[in-house]
C-alpha positions, 0 to 999 in steps of 0.5 A: 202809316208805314211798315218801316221802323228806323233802328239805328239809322236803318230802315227795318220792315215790321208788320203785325199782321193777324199771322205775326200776332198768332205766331208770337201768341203760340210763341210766348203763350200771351192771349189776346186778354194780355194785350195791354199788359207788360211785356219782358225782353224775351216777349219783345224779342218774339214780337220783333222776330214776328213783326220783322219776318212777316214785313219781310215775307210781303217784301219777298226777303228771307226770315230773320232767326233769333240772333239775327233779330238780337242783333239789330235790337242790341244795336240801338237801346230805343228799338225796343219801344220801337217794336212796342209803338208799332205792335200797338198801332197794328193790334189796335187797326186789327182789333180795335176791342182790344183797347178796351180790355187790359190797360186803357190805351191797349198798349204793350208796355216792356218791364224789366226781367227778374227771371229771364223769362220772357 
């Protein structure tokens, strides 16, 4: 298993350790009951800055910000199911009940945003 996503035909560093997840919970306000759930496009920009910055800190590179994250999201449509396969395979090694609660498989799934809230 890797921590490296390819985006655009580059290499990005994404892990969801226990304090990845915490810090996106305490982001989006999600609870570990919504895991399962549909995510919209803020809640999956969080998750991304997460799941980047915690790879990076291990690798000893600096945070990414918002935009910076933006970017490298804008820069290839497909990212965003990326992040979403690869949050799903960490949640489920960190807590395997969890795909027993929400939907069947446990995945994170993105919908479209009405409001633009995340």
């Amino acid at each position: 298993m890797s921590d490296i996503i390819e985006i655009n035909g580059k290499d990005i560093p994404c892990r969801f350790a226990f304090s990845a997840i915490r810090k996106f919970m305490a982001e989006t306000g999600v609870s570990l009951e919504d895991f399962g759930k549909e995510f919209g496009l803020d809640k999956v920009q969080s998750m991304a800055k997460h799941g980047f910055n915690c790879a990076r800190q291990l690798i000893g590179e600096k945070e990414l910000n918002d935009q910076e994250v933006e970017k490298i999201l804008d820069s290839d449509f497909k990212s965003m199911t990326k992040v979403l396969e690869k949050f799903t395979e960490d949640v489920k090694k960190l807590f395997p009940e969890s795909e027993q609660q929400g939907n069947p498989t446990g995945e994170a799934q993105l919908i479209p945003e009405a409001s633009g809230n995340g």
